[in-house]
C-alpha positions as CSV (number, residue, x, y, z in Angstrom):
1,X,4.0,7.5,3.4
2,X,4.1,8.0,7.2
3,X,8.0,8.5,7.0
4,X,7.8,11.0,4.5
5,X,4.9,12.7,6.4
6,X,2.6,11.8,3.0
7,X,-1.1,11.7,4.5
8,X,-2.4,8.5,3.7
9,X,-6.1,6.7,3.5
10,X,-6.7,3.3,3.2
11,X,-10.5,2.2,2.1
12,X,-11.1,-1.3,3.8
13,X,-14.8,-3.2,3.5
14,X,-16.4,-3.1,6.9
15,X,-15.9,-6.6,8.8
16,X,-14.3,-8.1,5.7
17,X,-10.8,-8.4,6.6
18,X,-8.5,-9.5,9.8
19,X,-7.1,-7.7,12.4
20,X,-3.9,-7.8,11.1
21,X,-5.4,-6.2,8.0
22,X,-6.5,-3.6,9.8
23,X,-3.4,-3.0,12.0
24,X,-1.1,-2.4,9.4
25,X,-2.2,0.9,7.8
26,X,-3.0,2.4,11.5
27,X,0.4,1.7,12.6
28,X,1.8,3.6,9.6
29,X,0.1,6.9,10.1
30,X,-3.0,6.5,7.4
31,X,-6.0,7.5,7.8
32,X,-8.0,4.3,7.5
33,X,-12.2,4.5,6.3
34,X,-14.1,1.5,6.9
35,X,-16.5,1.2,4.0
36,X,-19.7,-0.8,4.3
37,X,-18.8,-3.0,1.1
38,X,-16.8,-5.6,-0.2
39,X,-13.2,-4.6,-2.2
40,X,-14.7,-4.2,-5.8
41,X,-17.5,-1.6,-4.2
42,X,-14.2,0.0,-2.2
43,X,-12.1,0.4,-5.6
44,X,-15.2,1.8,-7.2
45,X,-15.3,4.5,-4.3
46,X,-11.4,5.5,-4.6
47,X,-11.5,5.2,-8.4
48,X,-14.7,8.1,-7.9
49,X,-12.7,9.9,-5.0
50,X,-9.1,10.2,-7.5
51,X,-11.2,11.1,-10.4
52,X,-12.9,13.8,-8.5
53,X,-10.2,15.3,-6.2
54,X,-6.1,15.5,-6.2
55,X,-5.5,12.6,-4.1
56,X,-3.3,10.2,-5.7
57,X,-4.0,6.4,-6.1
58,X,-1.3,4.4,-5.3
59,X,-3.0,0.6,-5.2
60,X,-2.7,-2.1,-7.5
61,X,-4.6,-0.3,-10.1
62,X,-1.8,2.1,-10.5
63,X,0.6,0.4,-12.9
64,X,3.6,2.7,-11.1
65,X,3.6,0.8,-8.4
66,X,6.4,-1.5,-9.6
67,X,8.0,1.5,-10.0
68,X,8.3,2.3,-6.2
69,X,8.3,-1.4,-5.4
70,X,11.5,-1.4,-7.1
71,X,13.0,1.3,-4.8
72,X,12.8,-1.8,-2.1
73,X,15.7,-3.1,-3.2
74,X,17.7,0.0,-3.6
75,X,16.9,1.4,0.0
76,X,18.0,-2.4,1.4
77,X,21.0,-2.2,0.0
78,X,21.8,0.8,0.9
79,X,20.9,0.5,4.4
80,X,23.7,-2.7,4.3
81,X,26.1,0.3,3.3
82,X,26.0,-1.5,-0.3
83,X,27.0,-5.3,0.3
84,X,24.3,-7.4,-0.9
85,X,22.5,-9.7,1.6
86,X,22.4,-13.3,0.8
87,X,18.7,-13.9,1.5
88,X,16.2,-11.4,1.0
89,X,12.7,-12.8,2.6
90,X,9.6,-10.0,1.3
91,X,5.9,-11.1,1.3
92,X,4.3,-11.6,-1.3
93,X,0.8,-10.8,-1.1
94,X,-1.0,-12.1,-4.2
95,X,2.1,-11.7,-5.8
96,X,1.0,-9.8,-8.8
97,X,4.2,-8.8,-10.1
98,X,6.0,-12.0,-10.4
């Protein structure tokens, strides 16, 4: 979103995740709102905030996601002006759409 100068906010439970965590959407331009709760009390606050106002969800709860995770692949090749790479190393996460 940075990149394409897309405001961003990332809801995070206060003291609940790592510094890495935490790094990740700050270095990428979002807006990042520590919530004192755990992640099921910070979905129920984003599902109240994108019901309520025209920001768009774009978590796991969005089942479009594989859409743009899907441009991935596109925008590599591309950028390796169309040859495909042998390897292609991504994390995984909880790997929810394997």
């Amino acid at each position: 979103c940075a990149a394409a100068d897309i405001p961003s906010i990332v809801f995070l439970p206060a003291d609940k995740i790592s510094v890495a965590q935490l790094v990740q959407p700050i270095a990428n331009g979002a807006l990042v709102l520590s919530i004192d709760s755990d992640f099921d009390g910070c979905m129920r606050l984003i599902r109240e905030v994108t019901a309520e106002t025209p920001i768009y969800l774009a978590n796991s709860m969005n089942s479009l996601r594989i859409e743009g995770q899907k441009t991935a692949a596109i925008e590599i090749v591309q950028q390796f002006d169309w040859q495909v790479p042998d390897w292609l190393i991504i994390p995984g996460g909880n790997l929810g759409n394997v």
